[in-house]
Backbone as a ProteinNet text record, in pm:
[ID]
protein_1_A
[PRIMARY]
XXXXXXXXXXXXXXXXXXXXXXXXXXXXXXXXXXXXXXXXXXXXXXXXXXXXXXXXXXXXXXXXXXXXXXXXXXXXXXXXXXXXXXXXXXXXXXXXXXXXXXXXXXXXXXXXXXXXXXXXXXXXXXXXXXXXXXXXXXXXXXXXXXXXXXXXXXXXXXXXXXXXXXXXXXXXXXXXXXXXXXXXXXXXXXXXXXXXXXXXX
[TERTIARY]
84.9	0	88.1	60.1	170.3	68.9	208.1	125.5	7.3	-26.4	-169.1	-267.4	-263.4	-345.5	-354.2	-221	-181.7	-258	-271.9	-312.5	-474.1	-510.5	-672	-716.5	-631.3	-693.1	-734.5	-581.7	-617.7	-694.8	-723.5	-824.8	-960.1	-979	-1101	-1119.2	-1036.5	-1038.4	-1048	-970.4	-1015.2	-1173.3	-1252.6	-1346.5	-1478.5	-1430.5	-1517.1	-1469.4	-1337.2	-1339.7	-1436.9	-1430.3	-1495.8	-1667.7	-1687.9	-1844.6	-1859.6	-1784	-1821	-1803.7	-1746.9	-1736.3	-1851.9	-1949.3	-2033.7	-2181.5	-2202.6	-2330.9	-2338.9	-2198.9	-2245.5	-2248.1	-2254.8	-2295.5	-2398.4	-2431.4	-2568.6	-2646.5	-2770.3	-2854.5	-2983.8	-2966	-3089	-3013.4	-3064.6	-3077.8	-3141.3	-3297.7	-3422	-3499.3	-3621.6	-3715	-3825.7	-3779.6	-3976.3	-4024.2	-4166.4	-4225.6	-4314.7	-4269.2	-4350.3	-4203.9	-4253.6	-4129.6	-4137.3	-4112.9	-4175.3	-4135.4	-4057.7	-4045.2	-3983.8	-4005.2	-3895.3	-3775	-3671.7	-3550.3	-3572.7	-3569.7	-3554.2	-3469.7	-3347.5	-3200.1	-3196.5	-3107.3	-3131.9	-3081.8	-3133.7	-3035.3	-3029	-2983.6	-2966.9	-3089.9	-3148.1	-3250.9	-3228	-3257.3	-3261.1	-3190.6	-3144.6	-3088.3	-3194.3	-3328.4	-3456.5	-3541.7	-3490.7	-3545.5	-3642.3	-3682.8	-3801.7	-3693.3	-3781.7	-3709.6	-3694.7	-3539.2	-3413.6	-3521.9	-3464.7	-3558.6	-3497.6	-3399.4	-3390.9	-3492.7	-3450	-3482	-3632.5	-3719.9	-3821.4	-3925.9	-3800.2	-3827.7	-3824.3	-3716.8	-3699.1	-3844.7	-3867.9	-4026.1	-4092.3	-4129.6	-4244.8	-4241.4	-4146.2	-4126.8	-4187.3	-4117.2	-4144.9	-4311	-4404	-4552.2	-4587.3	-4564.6	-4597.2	-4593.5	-4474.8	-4451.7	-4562.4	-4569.6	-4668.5	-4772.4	-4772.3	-4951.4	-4979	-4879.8	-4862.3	-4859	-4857.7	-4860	-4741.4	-4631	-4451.7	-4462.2	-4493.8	-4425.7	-4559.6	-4524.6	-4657	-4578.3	-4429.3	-4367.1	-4291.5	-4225.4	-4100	-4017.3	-3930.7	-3781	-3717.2	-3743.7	-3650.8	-3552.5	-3445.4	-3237.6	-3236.5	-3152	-3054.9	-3034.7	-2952.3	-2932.3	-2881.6	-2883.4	-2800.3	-2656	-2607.2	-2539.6	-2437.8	-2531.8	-2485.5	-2508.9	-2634.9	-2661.9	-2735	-2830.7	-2854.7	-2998	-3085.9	-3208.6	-3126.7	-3207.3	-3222.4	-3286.4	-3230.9	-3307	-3443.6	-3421.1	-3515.4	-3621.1	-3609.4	-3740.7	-3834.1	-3701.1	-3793.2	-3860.1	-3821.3	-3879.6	-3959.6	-3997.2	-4080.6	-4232.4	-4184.4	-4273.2	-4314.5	-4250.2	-4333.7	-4403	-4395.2	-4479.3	-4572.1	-4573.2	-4745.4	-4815.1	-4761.5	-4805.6	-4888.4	-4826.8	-4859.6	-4963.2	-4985.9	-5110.5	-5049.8	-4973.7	-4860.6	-4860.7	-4969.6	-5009.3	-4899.9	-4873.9	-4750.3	-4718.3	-4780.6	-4760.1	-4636	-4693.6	-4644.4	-4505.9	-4428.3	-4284.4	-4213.3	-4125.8	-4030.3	-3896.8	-3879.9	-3738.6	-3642.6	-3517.6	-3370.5	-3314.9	-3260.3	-3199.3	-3069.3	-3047.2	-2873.7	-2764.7	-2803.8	-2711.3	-2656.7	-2478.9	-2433.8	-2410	-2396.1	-2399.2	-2438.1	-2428.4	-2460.3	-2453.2	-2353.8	-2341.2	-2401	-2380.3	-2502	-2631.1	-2671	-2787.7	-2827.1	-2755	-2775	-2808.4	-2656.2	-2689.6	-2779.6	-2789.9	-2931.4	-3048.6	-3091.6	-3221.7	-3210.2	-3075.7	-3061.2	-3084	-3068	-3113.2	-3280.1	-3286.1	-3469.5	-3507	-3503.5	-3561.9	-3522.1	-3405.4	-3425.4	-3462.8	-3500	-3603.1	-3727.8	-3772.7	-3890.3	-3952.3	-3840.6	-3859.5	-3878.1	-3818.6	-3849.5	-3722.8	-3756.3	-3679.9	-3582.7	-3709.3	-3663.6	-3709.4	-3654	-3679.2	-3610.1	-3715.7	-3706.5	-3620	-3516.2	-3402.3	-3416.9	-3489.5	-3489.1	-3439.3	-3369.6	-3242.6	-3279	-3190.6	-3169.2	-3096.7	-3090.6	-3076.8	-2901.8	-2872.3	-2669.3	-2651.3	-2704.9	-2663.3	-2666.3	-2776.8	-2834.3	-2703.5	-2581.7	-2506.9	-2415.7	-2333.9	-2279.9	-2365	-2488.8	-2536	-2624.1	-2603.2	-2606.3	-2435.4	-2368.9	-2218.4	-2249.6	-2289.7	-2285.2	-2429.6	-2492.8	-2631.5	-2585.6	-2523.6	-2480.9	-2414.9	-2320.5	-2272.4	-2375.1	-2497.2	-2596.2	-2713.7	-2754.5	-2799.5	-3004.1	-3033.9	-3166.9	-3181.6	-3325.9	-3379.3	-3372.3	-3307.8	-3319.4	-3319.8	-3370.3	-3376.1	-3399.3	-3341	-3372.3	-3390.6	-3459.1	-3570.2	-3527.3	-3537.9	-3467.2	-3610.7	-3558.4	-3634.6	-3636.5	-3736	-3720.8	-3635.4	-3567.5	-3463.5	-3614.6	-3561.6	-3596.2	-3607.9	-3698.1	-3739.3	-3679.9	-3613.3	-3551.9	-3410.4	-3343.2	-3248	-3192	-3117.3	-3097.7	-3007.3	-3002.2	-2906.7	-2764.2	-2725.9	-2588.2	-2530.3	-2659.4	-2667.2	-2675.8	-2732.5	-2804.9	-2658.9	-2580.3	-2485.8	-2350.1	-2361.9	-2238.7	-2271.3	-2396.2	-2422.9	-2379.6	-2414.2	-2346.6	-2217.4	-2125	-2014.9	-1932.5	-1993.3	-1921.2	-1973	-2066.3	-2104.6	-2035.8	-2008	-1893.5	-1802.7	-1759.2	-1587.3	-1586.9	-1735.2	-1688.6	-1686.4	-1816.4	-1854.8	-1724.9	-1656.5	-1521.9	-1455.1	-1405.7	-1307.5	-1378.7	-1467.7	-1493.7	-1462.5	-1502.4	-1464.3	-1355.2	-1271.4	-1122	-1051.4	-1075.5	-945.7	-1067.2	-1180	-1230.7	-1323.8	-1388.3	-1460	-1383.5	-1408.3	-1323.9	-1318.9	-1239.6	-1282.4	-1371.6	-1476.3	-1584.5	-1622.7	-1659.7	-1709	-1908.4	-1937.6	-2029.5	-2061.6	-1979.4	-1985	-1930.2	-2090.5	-2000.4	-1887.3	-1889.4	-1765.9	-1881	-1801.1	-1832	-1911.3	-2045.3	-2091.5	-2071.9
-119.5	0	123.9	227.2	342.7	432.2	558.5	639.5	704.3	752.6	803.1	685.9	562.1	467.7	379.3	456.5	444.4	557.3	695.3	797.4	797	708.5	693.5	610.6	472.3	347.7	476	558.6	586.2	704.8	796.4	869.3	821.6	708.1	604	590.8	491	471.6	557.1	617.6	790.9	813.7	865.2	858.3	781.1	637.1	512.9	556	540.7	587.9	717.5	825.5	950.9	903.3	821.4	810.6	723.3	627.9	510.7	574	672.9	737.3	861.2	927	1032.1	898.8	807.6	738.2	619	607.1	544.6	616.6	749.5	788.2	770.3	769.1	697.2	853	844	1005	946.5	886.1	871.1	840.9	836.8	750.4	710.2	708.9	655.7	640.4	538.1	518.3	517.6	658.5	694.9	744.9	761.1	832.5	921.6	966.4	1113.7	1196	1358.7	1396.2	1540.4	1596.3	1706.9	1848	1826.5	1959.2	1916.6	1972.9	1959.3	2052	2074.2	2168.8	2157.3	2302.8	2311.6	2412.6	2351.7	2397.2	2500	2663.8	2772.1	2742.1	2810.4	2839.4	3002	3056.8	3215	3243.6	3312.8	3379.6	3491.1	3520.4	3571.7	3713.3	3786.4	3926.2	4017.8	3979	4068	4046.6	3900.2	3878	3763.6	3766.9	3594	3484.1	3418.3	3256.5	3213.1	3165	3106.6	2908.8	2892.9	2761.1	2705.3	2640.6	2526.5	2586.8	2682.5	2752.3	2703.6	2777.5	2712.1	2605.3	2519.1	2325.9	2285.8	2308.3	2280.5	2349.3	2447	2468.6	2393.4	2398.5	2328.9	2210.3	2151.5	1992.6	2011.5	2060.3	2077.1	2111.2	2225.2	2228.9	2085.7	1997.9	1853.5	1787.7	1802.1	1693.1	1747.5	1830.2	1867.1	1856.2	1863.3	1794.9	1711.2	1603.2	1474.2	1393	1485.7	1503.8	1438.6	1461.8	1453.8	1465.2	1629.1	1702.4	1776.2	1867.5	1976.3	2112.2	2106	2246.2	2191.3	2371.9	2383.9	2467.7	2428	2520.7	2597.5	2737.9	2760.6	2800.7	2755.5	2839.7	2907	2953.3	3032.5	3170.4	3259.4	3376	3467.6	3589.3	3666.1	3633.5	3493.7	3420.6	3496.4	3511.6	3537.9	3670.3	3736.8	3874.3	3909.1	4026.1	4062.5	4026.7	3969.1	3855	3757.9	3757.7	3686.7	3512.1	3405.7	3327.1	3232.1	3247.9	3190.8	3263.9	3381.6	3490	3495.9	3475	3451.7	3318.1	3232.6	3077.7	3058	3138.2	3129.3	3216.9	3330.1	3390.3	3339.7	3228.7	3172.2	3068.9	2961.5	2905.3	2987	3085.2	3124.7	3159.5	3197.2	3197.6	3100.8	2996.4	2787.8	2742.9	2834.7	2814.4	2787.9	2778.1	2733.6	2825.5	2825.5	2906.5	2945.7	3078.5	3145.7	3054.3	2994.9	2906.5	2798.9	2736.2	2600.4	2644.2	2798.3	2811.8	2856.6	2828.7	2912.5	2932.2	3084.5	3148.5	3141	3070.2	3080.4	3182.9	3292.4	3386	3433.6	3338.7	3359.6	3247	3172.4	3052.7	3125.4	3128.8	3126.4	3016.3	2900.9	2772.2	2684	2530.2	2424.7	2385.4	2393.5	2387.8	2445.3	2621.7	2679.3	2633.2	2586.9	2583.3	2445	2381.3	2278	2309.5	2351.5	2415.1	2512.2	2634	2707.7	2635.2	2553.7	2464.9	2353.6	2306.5	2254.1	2295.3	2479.4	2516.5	2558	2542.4	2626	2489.8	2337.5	2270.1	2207.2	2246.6	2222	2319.9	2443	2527.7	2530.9	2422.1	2391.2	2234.2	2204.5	2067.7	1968.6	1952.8	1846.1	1800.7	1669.4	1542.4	1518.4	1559.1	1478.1	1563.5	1529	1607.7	1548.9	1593.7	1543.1	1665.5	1654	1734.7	1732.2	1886.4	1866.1	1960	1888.4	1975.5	1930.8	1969.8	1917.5	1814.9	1654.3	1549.8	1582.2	1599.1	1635.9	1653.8	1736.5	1784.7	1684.1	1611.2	1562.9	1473.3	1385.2	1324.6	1424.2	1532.8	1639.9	1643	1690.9	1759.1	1635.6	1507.8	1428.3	1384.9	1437.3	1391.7	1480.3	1642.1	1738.5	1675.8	1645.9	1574.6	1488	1396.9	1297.7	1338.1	1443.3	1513.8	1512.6	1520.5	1589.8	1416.3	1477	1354	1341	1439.8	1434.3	1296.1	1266.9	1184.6	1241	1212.1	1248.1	1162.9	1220.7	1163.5	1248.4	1241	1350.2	1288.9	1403.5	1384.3	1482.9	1411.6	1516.4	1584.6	1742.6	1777.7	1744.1	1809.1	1760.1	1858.3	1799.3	1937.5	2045.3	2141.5	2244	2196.7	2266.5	2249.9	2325.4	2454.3	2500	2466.2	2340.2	2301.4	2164.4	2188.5	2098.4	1964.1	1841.3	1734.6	1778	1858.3	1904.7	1969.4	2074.1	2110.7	2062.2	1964.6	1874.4	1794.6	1703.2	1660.9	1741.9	1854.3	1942.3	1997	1974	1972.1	1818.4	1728.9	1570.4	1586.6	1635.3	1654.3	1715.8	1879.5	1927.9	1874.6	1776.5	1767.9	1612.3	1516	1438.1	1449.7	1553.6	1583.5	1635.1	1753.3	1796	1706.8	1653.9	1509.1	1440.5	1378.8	1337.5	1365.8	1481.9	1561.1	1562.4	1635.1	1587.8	1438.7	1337.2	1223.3	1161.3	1246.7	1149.9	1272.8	1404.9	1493.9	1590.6	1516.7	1568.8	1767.6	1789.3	1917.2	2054.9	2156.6	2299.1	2317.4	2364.4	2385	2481.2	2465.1	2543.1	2566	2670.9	2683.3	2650.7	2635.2	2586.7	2414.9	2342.6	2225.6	2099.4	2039.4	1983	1854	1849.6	1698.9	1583.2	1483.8	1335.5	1304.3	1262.1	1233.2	1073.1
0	0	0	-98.7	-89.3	25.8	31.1	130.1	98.6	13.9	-41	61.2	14.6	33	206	286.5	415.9	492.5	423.5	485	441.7	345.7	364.5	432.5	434.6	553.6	686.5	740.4	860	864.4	770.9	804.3	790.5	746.5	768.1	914	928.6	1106.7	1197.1	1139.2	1302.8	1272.4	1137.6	1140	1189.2	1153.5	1231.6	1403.7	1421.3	1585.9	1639.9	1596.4	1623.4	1589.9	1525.8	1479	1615.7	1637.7	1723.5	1852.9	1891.6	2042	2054.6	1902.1	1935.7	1939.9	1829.5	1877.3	2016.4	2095.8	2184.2	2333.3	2355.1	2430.9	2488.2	2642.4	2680.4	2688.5	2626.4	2621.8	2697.6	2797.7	2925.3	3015.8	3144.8	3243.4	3324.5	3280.4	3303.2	3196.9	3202.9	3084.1	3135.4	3219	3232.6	3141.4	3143.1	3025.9	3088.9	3181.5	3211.4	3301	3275.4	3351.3	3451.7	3542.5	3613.9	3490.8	3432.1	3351.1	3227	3111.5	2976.5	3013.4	2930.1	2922.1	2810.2	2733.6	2604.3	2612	2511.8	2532.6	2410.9	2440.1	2366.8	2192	2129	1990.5	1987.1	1918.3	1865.1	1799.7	1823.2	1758.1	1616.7	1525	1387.7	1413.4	1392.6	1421.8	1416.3	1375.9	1411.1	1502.6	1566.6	1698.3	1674.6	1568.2	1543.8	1586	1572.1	1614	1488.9	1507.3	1440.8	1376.4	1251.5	1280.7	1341.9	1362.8	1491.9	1591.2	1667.3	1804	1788	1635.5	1683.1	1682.6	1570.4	1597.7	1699.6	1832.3	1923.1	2036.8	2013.6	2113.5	2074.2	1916.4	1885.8	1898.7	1919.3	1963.7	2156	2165.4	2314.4	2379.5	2289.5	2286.9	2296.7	2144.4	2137.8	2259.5	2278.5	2411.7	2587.9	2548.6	2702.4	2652	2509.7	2508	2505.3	2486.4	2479	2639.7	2728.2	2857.8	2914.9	2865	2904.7	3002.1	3014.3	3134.3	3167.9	3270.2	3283.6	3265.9	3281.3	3247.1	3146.5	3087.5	3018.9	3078.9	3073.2	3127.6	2983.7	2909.2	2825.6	2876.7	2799.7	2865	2761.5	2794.4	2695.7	2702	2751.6	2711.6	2594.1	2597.8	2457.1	2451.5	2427.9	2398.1	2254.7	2148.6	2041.7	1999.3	2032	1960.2	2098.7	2063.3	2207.6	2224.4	2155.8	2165.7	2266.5	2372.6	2488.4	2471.8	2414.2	2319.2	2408.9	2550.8	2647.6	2624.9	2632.4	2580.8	2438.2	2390.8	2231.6	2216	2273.6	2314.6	2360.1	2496	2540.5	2518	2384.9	2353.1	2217.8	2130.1	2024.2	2168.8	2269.5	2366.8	2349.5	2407.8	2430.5	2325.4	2218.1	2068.7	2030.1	2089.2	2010.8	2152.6	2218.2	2339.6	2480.2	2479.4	2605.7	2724.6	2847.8	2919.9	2974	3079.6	3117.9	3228.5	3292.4	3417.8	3406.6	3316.1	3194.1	3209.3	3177.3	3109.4	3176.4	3284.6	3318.7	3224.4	3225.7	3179.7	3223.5	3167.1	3200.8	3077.5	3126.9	3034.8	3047.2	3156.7	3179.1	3096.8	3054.6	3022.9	2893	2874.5	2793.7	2656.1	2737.3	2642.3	2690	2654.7	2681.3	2853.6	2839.9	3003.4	3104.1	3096.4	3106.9	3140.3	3058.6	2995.7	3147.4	3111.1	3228.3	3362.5	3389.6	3537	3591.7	3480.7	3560.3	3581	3465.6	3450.8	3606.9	3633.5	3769.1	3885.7	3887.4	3956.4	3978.7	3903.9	3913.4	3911	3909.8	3911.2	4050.9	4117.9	4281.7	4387.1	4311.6	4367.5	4371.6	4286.7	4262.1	4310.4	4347.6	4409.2	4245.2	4133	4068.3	4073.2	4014.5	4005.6	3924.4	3749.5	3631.7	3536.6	3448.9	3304.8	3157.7	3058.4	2925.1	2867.7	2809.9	2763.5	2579	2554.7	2402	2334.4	2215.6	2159.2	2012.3	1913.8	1787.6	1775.9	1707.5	1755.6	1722.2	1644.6	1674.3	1762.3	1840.8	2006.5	2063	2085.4	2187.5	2301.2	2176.6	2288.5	2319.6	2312.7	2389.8	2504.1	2458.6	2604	2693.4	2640.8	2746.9	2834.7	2768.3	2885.1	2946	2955.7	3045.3	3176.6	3083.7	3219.1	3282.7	3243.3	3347.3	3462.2	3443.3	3589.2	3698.7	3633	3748.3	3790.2	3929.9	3993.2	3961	3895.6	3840.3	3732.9	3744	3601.1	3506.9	3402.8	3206.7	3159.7	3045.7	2905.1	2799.7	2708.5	2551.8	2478.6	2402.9	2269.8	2174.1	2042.9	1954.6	1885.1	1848.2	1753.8	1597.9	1556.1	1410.3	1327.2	1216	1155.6	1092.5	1072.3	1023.9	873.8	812.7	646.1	583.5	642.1	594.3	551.6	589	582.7	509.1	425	319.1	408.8	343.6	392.7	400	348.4	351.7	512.1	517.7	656.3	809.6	783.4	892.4	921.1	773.3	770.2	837.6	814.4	887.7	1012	1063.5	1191.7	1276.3	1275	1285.7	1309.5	1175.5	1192	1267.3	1299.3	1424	1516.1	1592.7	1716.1	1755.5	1592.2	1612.3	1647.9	1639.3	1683.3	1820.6	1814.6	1994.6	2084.5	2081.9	2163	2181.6	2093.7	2079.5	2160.5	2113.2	2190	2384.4	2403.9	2532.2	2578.2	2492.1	2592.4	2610.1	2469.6	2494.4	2634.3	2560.5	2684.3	2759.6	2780.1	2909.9	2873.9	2921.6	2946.7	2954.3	2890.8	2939.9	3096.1	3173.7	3308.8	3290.1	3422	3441.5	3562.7	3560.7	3729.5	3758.5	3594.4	3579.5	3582.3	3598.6	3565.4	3669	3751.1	3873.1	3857.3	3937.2	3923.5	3917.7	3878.3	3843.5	3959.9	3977.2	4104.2	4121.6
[MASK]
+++++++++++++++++++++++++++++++++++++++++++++++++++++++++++++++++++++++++++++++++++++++++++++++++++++++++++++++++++++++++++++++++++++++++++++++++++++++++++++++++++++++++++++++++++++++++++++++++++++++++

């Protein structure tokens, strides 16, 4: 085999490795089917302030699911992360749009990112006395931000949204791809330090 044909075997294999370390992440750790609250994890909202489509595949998945009687709340995260739309706010204001009474939604508008996003929702859900919760994201995400849940001693499980229509296979595909590699990268050399992010329980 010349090198051309040495340097494709192994960029094969790193690939099968990186595929085989983002789909076997465990994204539950319960199989209940009811839950005290959803988390619906932020995206960036449009630079005019509507909801971004992911951002609002991910509610509207989330409406479904409480009518589906999941949960009885939603938790939106996310803060002005990216622009200065607050993305918990805009989330929670297509919710009441789609009928989603004000009771139903509490606002997280501080979370910068993923992690973020976790821990505030951790907090308002042991201020509130719940347990457990259905964690819904866009399905690329979903095993990243299940290594960050597992830190924590609550019931989960996630549910992916549906892609956006607005978005071609190409897209969806280069979404996979970066969340292959981060995922990756978290599990071989571990998490950024954070002061957001507890230790291994």
């Amino acid at each position: 085999m010349g090198w051309s044909g040495k340097a494709g075997a192994g960029v094969a294999a790193l690939a099968i490795t990186v595929f085989t370390s983002y789909v076997t992440v465990p994204t539950r750790n319960t199989d209940a089917g009811h839950f005290d609250t959803l988390i619906v994890l932020g995206w960036p909202a449009n630079d005019d302030g509507s909801p971004a489509p992911e951002q609002r595949e991910r509610v509207l998945e989330a409406v479904r699911e409480l009518r589906a009687g999941r949960a009885g709340h939603m938790i939106v995260t996310g803060g002005a992360a990216h622009n200065h739309w607050v993305e918990a706010e805009v989330m929670a204001k297509l919710a009441k749009a789609e009928g989603v009474p004000d009771e139903e939604i509490v606002v997280e508008g501080q979370a910068q990112n993923t992690i973020q996003n976790v821990f505030y929702s951790d907090r308002i859900m042991a201020q509130r006395g719940w347990k457990s919760a259905e964690v819904i994201s866009s399905g690329s995400h979903l095993p990243r931000a299940s290594l960050i849940l597992a830190r924590y001693r609550f019931a989960w499980s996630t549910h992916a949204a549906l892609w956006p229509r607005e978005y071609g296979a190409g897209v969806v595909a280069a979404h996979y791809v970066y969340e292959a590699l981060a995922t990756t990268r978290m599990r071989w050399f571990g998490f950024p330090k954070s002061e957001f992010l507890p230790e291994r329980h």
